[in-house]
C-alpha positions, 0 to 999 in steps of 0.5 A: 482207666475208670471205665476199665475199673468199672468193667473189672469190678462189674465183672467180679462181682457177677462171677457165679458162685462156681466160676474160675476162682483164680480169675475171680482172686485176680479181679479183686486183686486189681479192684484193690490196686485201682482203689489204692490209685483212687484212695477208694476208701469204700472198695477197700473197706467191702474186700477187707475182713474186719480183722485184716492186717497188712505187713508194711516194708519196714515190718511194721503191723497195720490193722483194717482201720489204721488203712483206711484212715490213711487213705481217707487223711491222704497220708497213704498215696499212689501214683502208679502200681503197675503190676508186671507178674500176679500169680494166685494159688486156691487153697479150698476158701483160702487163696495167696495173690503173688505178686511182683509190681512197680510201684509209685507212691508215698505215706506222708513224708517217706517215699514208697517208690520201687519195686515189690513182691507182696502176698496178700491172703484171701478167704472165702467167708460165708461165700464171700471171699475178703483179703486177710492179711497183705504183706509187701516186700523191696526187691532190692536188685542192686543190693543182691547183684553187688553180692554176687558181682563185687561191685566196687567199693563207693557204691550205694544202693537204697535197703532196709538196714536189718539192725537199725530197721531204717530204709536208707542208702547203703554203701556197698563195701568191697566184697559186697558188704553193707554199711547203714548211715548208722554204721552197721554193717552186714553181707 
């Protein structure tokens, strides 16, 4: 597994100039998830602009600095991030990584594990392209299924209450309403 992050990073950075920029936006990406596994401070700080910012699943704004701090403490962990869809769109010096990934991991007491679909923005400064911005979002499968198929009442599945903006386990009421431990409800 080092070798393969050895081999990948190599590669990226001896991409020629007018190489296959998606390619190039791919291997970066996967750079970033194997430092994220290893807490590679060093790798995050070279591919991350200075004014980076990350959008976390509860909505709240990390800059570059908060990130590494996170990492270097070892208060932000990942076991797995097994990424089973990445797609990437070039927009000229900017390009969006999409993609879907399976996910083990924590920061400090809260459990991070599930499954997400995150962006993260790329741009080419100074012929050097460095991520911008990231920005992570749940999918929560049970909470949409139970809308559309009416899952019975005592159900639960684990959601971000769009009230309280607490991650927590929800209650699937009839008719695929939603109840928060705090007792609000939403469809």
């Amino acid at each position: 597994m080092i070798v393969l992050a050895f081999i990948v990073a190599a590669w990226a950075l001896a991409l020629p100039q007018g190489a296959n920029v998606e390619q190039s936006i791919k291997a970066m990406t996967e750079q970033l998830n194997q430092a994220a596994l290893k807490g590679d401070v060093a790798t995050y700080d070279k591919l991350l602009a200075d004014d980076y910012i990350s959008i976390s699943i509860f909505g709240g704004a990390s800059t570059k600095a908060e990130l590494l701090e996170n990492f270097k403490s070892g208060k932000l962990k990942f076991e797995a991030i097994d990424v089973t869809d990445l797609k990437v769109r070039v927009y000229g010096d900017a390009a969006l990584a999409i993609s879907i990934a399976n996910v083990k991991g924590h920061l400090r007491a809260t459990d991070l594990s599930g499954q997400y679909r995150s962006v993260r923005v790329w741009v080419r400064h100074k012929g050097q392209w460095q991520s911008v911005s990231f920005q992570a979002t749940r999918i929560a499968a049970m909470a949409a299924a139970s809308r559309e198929t009416n899952q019975a009442a005592d159900a639960y599945c684990h959601y971000v209450c769009p009230t309280c903006l607490e991650y927590c386990q929800l209650r699937i009421l009839h008719g695929g309403k939603h109840q928060c431990k705090n007792g609000h409800e939403w469809w």
